[in-house]
C-alpha positions as CSV (number, residue, x, y, z in Angstrom):
1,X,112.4,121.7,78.8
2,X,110.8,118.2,78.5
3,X,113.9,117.3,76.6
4,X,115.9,118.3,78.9
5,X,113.9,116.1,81.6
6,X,113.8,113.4,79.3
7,X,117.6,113.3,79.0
8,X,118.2,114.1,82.7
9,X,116.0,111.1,83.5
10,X,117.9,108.5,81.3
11,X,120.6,109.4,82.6
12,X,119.4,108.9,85.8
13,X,117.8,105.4,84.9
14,X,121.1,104.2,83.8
15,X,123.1,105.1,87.1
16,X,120.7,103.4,89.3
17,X,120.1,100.5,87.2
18,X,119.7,97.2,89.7
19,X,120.4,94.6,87.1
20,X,123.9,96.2,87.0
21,X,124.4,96.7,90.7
22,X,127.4,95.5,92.7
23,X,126.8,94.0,95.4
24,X,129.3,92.7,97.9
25,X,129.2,89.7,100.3
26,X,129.8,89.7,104.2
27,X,130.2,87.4,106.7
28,X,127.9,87.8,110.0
29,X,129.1,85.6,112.8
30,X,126.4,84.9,115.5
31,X,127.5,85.1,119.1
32,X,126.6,82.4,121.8
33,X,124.8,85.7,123.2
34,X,122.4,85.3,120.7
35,X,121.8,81.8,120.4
36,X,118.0,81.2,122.1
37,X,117.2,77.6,122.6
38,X,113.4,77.0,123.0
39,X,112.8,73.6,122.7
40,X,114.6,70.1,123.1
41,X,112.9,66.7,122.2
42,X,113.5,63.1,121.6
43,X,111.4,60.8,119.6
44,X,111.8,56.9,120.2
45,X,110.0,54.7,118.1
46,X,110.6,51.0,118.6
């Protein structure tokens, strides 16, 4: 029975392995909707 676990567990290990995970890129847009402008400044230095 502990084999069995043993196995069952490797087996297990080696589907969910992250160092061979693909991963797949998207593209977010942001909307103008979304956009929150808080602060404007100028600096002048002459």
């Amino acid at each position: 029975m502990q084999n069995q676990f043993e196995e069952e567990l490797k087996s297990l290990q080696a589907k969910i392995d992250p160092a061979t995970e693909q991963f797949e890129t998207i593209s977010i847009r942001p909307k103008k909707a979304d956009i929150d402008l808080q602060l404007v400044a100028l600096g002048w230095i002459v």
